[in-house]
C-alpha positions in Angstrom: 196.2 42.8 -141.3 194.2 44.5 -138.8 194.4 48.6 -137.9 196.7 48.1 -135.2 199.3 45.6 -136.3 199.4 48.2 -139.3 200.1 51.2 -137.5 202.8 48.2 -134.9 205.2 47.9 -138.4 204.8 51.7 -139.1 206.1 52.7 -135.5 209.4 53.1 -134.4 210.9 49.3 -134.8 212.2 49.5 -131.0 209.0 50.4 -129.7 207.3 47.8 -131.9 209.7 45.2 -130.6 209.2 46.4 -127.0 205.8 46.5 -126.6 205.9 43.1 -128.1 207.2 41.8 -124.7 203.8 43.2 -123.1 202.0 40.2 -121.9 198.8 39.5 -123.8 195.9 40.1 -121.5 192.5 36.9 -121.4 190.2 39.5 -120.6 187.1 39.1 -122.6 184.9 40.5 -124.7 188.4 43.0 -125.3 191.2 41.8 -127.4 193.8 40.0 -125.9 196.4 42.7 -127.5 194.2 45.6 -126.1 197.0 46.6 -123.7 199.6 46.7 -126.5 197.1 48.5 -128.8 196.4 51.1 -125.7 200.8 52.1 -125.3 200.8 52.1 -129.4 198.7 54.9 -128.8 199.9 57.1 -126.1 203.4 56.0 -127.9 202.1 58.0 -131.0 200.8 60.7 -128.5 204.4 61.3 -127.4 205.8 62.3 -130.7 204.2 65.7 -129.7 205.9 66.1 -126.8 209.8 67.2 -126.2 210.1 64.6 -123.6 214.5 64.0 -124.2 215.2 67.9 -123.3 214.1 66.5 -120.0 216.6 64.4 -117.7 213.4 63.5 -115.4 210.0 63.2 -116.3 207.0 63.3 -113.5 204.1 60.9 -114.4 200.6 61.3 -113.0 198.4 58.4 -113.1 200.6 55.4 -114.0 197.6 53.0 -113.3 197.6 49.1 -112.6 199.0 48.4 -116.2 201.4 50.9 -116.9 199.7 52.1 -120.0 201.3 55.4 -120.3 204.5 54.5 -118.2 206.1 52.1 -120.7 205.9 54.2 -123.6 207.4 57.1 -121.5 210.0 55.2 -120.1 211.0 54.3 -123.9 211.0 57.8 -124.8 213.4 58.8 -122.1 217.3 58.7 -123.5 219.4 57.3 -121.0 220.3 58.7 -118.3 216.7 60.1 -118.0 214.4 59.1 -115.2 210.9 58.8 -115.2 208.8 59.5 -111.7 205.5 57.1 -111.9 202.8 58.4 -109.5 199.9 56.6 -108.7 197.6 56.7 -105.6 196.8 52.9 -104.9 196.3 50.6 -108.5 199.3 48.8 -108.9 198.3 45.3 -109.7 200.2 44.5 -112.5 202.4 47.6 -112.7 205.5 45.8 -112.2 205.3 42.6 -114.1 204.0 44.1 -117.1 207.1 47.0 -116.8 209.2 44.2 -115.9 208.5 42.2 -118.8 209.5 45.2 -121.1 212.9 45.5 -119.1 213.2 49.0 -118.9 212.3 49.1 -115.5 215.8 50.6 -114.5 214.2 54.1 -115.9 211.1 53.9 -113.5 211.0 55.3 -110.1 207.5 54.6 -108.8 205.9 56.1 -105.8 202.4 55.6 -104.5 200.6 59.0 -103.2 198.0 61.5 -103.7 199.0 63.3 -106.7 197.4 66.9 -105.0 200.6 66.5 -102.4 203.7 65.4 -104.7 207.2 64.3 -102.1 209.0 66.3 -105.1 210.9 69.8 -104.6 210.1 73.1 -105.9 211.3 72.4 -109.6 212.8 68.8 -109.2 211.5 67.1 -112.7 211.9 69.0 -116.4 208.4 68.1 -117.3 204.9 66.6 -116.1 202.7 64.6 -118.0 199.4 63.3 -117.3 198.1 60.6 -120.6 194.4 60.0 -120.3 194.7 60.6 -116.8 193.0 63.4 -116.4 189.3 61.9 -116.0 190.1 59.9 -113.0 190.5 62.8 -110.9 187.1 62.9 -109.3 186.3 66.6 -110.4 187.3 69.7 -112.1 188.8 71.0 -109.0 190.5 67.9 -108.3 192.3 68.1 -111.9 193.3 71.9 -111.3 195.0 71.1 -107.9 196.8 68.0 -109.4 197.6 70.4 -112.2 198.6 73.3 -110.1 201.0 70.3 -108.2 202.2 69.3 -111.0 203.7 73.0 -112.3 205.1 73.5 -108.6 207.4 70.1 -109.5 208.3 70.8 -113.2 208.3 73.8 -115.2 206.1 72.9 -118.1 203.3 69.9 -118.7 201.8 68.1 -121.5 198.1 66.8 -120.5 196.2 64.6 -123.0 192.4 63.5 -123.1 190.2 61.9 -124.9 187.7 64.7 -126.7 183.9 63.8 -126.6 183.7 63.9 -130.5 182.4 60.7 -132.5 183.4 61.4 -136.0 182.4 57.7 -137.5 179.9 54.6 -135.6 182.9 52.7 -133.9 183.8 56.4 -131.9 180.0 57.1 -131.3 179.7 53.4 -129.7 182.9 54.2 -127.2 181.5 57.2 -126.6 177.8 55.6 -125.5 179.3 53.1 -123.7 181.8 55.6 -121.9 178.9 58.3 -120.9 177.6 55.3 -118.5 181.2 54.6 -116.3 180.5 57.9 -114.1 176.8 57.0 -113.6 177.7 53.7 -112.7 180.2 54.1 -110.2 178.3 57.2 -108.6 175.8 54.6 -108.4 177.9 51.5 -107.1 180.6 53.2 -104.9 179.4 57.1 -104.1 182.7 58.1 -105.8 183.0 59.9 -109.1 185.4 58.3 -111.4 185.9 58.4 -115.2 184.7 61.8 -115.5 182.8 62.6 -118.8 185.4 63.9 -121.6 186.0 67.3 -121.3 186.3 69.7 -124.6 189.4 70.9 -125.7 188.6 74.2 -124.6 187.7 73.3 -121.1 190.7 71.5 -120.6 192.7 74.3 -121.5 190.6 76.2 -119.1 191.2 73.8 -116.3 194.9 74.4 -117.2 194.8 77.8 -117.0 192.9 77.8 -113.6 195.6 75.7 -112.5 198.4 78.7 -113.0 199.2 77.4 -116.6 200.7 79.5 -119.2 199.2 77.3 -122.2 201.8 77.1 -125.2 199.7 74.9 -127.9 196.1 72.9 -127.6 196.0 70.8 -130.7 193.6 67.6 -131.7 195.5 64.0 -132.6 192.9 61.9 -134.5 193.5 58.0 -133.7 193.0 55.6 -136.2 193.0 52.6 -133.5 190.3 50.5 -131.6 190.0 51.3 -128.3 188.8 49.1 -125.8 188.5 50.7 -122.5 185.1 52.5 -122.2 183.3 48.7 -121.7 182.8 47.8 -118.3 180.5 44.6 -117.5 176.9 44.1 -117.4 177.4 42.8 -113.8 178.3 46.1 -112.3 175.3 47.6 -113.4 172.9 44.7 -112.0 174.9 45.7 -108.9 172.8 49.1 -108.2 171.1 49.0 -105.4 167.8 51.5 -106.5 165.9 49.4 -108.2 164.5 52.3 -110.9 168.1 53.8 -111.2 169.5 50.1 -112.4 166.8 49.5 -114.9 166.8 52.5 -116.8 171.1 52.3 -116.7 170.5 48.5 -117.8 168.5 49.7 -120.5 170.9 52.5 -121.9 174.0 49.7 -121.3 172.1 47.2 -123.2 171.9 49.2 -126.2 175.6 51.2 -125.8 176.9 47.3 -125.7 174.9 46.3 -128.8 176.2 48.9 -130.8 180.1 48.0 -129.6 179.5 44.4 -130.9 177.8 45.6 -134.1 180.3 48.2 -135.5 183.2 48.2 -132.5 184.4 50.5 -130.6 187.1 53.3 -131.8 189.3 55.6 -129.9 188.2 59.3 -130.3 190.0 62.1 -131.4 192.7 62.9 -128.4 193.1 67.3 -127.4 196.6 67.7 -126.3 196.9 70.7 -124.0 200.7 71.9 -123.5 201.7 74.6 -120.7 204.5 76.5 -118.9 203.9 77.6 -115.3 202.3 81.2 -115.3 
């Protein structure tokens, strides 16, 4: 039995048998069950979090799969409401949320999370899972921050910390250190951030007018698939010196995932009240 079906019949046995209607995802080289292994995680994430002394919850960064928004949705007692923002990836947003059928919980609106169509105060709590990194820059995460404690009262962000404790977390985080490079390179757009410390996200927190309550590490023992990116986007950089030498450094960040695999580092969660 492998790590994650392990930690499957240790979790709650309605999340277990909930995520088992997530559709397994032909993507390789990553596991089929990556996208089940990915909501087991933010799922044990959220047993930090007071999220059912909130009747509505306020999302940030639902994403095409609905990686964070499923397990959220579960951990909301009925009546509560969950508010999924997302700028523009939706592909599979509602057929994977549909096939879990607790859609009914999920109200989800496309727009730029800096500029929220939510009153002063209208949700209990904001929450932002592994989110964070896709916000282009440092002051991009403190206005979405500072957004998100005009809406709600209190947050709860999570990220990913840039510490490799064993060879698996080491190889995610190689392979990870390349996706900003790479799609600075590509697109002129900064996504996937580096990882941030624990300290400079509660930093960024506190620039954003948060009163911070707890910062605490969550170590993960689960693979984690989602710092690889293909080979193909890097033959795709148009400077000719700037693709070889990132060829190079992908080459060896891809050999190493293969050799030992790739683990999911230690997680800081950063929770705040509004200042």
């Amino acid at each position: 039995m492998d790590r994650f079906e392990r930690q499957l019949r240790a979790a709650d046995p309605a999340f277990a048998r909930l995520i088992e209607r997530v559709p397994l995802l032909d993507s390789p080289p990553l596991s089929p069950n990556w996208l089940r292994c990915e909501m087991l995680e933010r799922h044990q994430l959220l047993q930090h979090a007071d999220l059912r002394s909130a009747s509505t919850v306020l999302e940030v960064g639902s994403g095409p799969h609905a990686i964070s928004t499923v397990p959220l949705a579960f951990e909301l007692a009925p009546p509560g409401r969950l508010i999924a923002v997302e700028r523009a990836r939706w592909s599979q947003f509602s057929k994977i949320l549909s096939a879990t059928g607790i859609q009914d919980r999920v109200r989800a609106i496309a727009c730029d999370a800096r500029r929220l169509p939510l009153r002063d105060d209208s949700v209990g709590l904001g929450v932002c899972l592994h989110g964070i990194r896709s916000l282009g820059s440092e002051d991009g995460i403190v206005e979405v921050v500072r957004e998100m404690l005009r809406v709600a009262p209190r947050v709860l962000i999570a990220e990913s910390l840039p510490l490799g404790e064993n060879d698996a977390q080491r190889a995610h985080l190689a392979m990870y250190a390349l996706r900003e490079e790479v799609f600075l390179a590509t697109g002129g757009r900064r996504d996937d951030l580096h990882y941030f410390s624990l300290e400079r996200l509660v930093h960024l927190v506190e620039r954003a007018g948060g009163r911070v309550r707890s910062s605490t590490m969550m170590k993960v023992d689960l693979p984690h698939a989602l710092a690889y990116f293909p080979r193909e986007l890097v033959e795709s950089i148009p400077d000719r010196s700037s693709r070889d030498d990132i060829l190079a450094r992908w080459n060896v960040a891809y050999s190493d995932l293969r050799r030992v695999g790739e683990d999911h580092p230690p997680v800081g969660l950063v929770a705040a009240d509004r200042g």
